[in-house]
C-alpha positions as CSV (number, residue, x, y, z in Angstrom):
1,X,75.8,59.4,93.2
2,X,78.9,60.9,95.1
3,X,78.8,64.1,96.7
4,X,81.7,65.8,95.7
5,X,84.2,66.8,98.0
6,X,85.4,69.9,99.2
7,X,88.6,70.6,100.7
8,X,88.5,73.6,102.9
9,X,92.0,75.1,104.5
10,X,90.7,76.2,107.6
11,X,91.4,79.8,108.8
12,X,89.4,81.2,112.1
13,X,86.5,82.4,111.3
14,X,85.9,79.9,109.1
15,X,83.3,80.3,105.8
16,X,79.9,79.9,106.2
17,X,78.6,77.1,104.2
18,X,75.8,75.7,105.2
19,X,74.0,76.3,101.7
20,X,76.0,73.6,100.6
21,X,74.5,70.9,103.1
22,X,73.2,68.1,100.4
23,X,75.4,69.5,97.7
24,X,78.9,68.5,99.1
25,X,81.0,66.4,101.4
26,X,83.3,69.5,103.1
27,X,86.2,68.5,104.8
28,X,88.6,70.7,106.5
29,X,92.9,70.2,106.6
30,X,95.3,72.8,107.7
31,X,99.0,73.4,107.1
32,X,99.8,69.9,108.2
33,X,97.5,67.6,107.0
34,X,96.6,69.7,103.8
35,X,98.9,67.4,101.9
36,X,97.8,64.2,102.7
37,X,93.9,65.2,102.5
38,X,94.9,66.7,99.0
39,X,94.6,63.5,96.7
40,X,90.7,62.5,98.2
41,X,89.8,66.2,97.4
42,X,87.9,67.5,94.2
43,X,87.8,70.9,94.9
44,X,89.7,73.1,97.7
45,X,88.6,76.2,99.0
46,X,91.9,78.4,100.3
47,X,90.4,79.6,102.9
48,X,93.3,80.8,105.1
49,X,95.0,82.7,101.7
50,X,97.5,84.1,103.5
51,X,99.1,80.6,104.1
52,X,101.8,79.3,101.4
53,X,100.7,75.8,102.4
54,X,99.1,75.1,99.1
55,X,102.1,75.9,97.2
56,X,104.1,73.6,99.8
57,X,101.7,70.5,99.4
58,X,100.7,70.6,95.9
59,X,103.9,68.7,94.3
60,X,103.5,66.0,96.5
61,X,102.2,62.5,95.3
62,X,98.6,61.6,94.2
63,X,95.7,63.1,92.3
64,X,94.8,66.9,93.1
65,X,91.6,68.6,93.0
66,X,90.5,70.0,89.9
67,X,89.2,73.5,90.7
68,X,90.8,75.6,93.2
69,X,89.6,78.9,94.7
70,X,91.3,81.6,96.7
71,X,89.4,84.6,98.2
72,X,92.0,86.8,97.6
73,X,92.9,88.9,94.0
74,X,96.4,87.8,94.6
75,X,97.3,84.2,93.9
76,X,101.1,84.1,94.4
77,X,101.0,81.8,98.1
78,X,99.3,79.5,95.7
79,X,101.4,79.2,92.8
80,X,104.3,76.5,92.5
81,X,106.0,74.8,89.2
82,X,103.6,71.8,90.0
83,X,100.7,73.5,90.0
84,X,101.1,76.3,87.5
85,X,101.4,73.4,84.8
86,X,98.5,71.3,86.4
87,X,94.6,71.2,84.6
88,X,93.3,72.1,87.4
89,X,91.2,75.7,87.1
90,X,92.2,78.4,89.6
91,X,90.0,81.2,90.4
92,X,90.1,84.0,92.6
93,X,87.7,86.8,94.4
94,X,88.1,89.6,91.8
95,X,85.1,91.7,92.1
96,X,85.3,91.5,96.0
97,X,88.1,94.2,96.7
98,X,88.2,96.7,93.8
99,X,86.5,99.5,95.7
100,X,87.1,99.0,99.1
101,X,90.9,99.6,98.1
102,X,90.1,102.6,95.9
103,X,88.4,104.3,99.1
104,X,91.0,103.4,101.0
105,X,94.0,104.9,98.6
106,X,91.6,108.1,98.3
107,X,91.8,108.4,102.3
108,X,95.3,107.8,102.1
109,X,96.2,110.6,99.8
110,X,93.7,113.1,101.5
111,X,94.9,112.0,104.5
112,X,98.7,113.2,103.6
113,X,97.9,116.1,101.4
114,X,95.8,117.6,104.4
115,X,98.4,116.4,107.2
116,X,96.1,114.8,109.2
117,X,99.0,112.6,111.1
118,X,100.0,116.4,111.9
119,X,96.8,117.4,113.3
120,X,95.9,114.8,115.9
121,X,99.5,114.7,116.9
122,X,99.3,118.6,117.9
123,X,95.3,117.9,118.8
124,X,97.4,115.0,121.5
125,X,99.9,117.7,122.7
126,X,97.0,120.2,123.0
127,X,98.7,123.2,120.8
128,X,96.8,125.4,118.5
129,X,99.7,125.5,115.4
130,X,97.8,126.9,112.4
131,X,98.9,124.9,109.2
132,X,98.6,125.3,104.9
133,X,97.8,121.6,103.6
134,X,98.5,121.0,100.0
135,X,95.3,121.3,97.2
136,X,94.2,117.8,95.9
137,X,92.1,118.8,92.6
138,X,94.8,119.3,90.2
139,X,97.7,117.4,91.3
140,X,98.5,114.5,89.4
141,X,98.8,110.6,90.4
142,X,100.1,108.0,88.6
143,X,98.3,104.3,89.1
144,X,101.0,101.2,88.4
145,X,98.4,98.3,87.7
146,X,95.5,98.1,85.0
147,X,93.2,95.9,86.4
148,X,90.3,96.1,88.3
149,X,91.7,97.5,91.5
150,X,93.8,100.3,89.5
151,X,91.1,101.7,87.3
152,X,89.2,101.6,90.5
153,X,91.2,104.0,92.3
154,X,91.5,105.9,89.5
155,X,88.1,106.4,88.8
156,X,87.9,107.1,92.8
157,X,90.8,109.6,92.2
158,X,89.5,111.3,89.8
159,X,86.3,112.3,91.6
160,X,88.2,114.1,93.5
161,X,89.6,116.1,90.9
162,X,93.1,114.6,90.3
163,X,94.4,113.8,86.9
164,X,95.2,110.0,86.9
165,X,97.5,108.2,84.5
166,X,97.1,103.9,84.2
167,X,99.5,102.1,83.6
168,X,99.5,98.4,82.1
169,X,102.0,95.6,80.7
170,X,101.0,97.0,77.6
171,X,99.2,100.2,75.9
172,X,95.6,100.4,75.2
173,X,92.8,102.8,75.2
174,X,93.4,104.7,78.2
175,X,96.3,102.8,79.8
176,X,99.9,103.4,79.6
177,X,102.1,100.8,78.8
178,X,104.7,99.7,81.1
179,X,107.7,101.4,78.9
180,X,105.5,104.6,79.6
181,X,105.9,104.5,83.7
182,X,109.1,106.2,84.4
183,X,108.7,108.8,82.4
184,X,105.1,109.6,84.3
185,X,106.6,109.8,87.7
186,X,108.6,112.4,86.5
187,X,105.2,114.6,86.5
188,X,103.6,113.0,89.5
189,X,102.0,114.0,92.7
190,X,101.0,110.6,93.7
191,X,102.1,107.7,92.6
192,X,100.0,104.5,93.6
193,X,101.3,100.3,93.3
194,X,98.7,98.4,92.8
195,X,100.2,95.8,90.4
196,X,100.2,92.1,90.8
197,X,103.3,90.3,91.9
198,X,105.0,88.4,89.3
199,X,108.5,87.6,88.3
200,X,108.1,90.6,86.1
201,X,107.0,93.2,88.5
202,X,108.9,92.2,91.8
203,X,111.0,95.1,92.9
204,X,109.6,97.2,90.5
205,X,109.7,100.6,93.2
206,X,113.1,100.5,93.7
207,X,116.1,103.4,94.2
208,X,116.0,103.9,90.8
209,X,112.3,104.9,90.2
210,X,112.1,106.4,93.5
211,X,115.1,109.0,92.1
212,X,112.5,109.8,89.5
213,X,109.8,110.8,91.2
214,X,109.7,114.2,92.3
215,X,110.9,115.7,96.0
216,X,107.0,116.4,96.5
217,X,105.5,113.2,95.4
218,X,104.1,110.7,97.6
219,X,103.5,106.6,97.0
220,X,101.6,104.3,98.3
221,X,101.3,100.4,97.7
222,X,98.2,98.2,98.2
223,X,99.4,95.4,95.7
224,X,102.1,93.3,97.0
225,X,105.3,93.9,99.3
226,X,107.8,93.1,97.5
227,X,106.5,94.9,94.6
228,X,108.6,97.4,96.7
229,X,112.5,97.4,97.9
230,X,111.4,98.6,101.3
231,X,115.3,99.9,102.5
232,X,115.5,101.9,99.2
233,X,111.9,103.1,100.2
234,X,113.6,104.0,103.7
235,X,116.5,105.4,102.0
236,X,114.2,107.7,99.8
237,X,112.3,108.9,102.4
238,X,115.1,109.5,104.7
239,X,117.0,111.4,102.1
240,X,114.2,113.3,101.5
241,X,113.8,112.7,97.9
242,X,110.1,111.7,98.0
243,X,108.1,113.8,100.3
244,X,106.1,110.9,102.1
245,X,104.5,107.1,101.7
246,X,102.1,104.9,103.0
247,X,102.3,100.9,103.3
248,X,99.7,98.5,103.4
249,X,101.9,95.7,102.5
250,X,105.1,94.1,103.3
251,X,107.8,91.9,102.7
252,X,106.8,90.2,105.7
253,X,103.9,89.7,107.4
254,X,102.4,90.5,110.2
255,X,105.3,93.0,110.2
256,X,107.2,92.7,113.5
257,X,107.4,94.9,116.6
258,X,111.3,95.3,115.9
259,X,110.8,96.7,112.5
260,X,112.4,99.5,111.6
261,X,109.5,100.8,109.2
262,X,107.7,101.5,112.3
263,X,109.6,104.6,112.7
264,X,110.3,105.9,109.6
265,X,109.3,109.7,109.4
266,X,106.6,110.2,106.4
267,X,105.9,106.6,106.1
268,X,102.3,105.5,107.2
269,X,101.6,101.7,107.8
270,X,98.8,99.9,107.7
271,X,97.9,96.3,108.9
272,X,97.2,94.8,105.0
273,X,93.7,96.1,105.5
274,X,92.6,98.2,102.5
275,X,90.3,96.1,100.7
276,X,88.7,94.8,104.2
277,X,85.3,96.5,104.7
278,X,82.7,95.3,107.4
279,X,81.3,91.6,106.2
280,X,83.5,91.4,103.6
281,X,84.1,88.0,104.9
282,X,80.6,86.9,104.2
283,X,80.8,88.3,101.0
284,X,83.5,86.0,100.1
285,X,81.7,83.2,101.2
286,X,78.3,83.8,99.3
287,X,80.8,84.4,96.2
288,X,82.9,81.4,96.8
289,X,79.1,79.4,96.9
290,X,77.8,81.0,93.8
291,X,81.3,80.2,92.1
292,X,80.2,76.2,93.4
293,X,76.8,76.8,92.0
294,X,78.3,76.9,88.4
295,X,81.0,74.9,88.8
296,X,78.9,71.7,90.3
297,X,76.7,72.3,87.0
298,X,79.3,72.1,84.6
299,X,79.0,75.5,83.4
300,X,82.4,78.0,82.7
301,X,84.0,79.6,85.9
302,X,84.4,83.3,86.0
303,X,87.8,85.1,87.3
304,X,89.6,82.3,86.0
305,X,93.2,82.6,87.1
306,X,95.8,82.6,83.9
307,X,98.4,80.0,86.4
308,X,101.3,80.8,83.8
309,X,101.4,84.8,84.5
310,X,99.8,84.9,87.6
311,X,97.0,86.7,87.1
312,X,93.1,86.8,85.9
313,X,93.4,88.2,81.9
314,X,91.6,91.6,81.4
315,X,89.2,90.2,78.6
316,X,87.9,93.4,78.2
317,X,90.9,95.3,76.8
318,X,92.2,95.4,73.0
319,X,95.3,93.1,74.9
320,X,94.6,90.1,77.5
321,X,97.9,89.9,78.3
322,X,97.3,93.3,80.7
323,X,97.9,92.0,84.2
324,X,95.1,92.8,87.0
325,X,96.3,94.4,90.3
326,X,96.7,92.4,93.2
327,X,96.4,92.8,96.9
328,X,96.3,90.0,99.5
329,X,93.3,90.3,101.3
């Protein structure tokens, strides 16, 4: 009998699967030959997710492999007409990032309410400048994305004694629905992205929201980058109508030396590194293997990707249509 093969597109360092010796025939393609090793494949491992080189090769001729797995919570560099229509079972690494971003959203809002950027700027130009930082117990945030990653931060938030509002597509037991948002940055201290990208939610933090929220509130996105109009994000910021924000993704990246973000008062960036903990790729790996373990048996595939909206359904709420966050690590 056959060893089924595996089709891995290759990204340095490259996963560890030596478990699988005996159990399948990996092969390796990258940008360029992904296409043409895509019809001898039965399963394909999208290794470098930050490629769009699956959603590039997919329509072309042949078979294509029948379970596909990103190690990534966003699957939107994967999706094409083709593919979203295809049998074949996406999955991706939810479970992997949830809390790793929470921490990191929790470090970004103590690190603004306590001006931290402040302090090691002064501590650089050696002046003792005595300072009031703002109180973070009390304030309010306002999470944008239902799903794992969002209630995570919220849960993270609210150890430290914020009060955190959810939002969803749709209302249930402590989410807000989307209708419910703009009225909830109206109130807001914080208010955090962490929604997945779809043709619903792209642009969704635009002029018009950011005129909402108050002249004290600060954002910060870990889901996508163009969840987020970044010039009406400049504009806001310059005009002072939001007080400060912080970026861990973009439009475009890596984001370029040139960029204009990079010297934006009040706006922190960050190399699309929240979710990225030490080992986290090994992590990916042994889930990526255990994912093979079931799938090679037979047996159902968790974090089953729904290729129509974009996005693993939240089985666990009164409505599966509630999207999950995303974020592209």
């Amino acid at each position: 009998m056959s060893l089924p093969v595996l089709l891995v597109l290759e990204a340095d360092p490259p996963p560890r699967l030596g478990s699988l010796t005996g159990r399948a025939d990996v092969r390796y393609a990258d940008a360029g030959s992904l296409a043409r090793a895509l019809p001898g494949a039965d399963a394909l491992l999208v290794w470098d997710f930050t490629s769009d080189a699956v959603r590039l090769a997919w329509p072309g001729r042949g078979p294509r492999p029948r379970w596909v797995h990103t190690p990534s919570a966003g699957v939107d560099r994967l999706l094409c007409p083709e593919f979203s229509a295809s049998d074949t079972v996406l999955t991706n690494a939810r479970g992997i990032f949830e809390q790793p971003i929470a921490e990191y959203v929790a470090a970004l809002v103590l690190t603004m309410a306590k001006d931290l950027p402040g302090t090691l700027e002064l501590q650089r130009q050696r002046r003792w400048q005595h300072r009031e930082s703002l109180p973070v117990a009390g304030s309010r945030a306002v999470v944008a994305g239902a799903g794992p990653i969002g209630l995570a931060i919220a849960r993270t938030l609210r150890a430290l004694g914020l009060e955190v509002a959810v939002t969803g597509r749709s209302a249930r037991t402590g989410v807000h629905g989307a209708d419910e948002l703009d009225g909830l940055l109206a109130r807001a201290d914080w208010v955090v992205c962490a929604a997945p990208l779809t043709d619903a939610t792209r642009g969704m933090f635009g002029a018009r929201r950011f005129s909402l929220m108050r002249p004290t509130a600060r954002f910060v996105n870990v889901g996508r980058g163009a969840l987020v109009v970044e010039e009406e994000l400049v504009s806001a910021l310059a005009g002072r109508r939001i007080a400060g924000a912080a970026l861990d993704v973009f439009e475009e990246e890596p984001l370029g030396p040139d960029s204009p973000l990079w010297d934006v008062p009040g706006l922190i960036l960050s190399p699309h590194m929240s979710g990225d903990t030490v080992g986290w790729r090994d992590r990916l790996g042994e889930q990526f293997v255990e994912l093979f373990d079931l799938w090679s048996a037979g047996k159902p595939l968790p974090n089953v990707v729904d290729k129509k909206r974009g996005y693993v359904p939240s089985h666990d709420s009164q409505d599966s249509h509630d999207p999950p966050d995303s974020h592209g690590s």
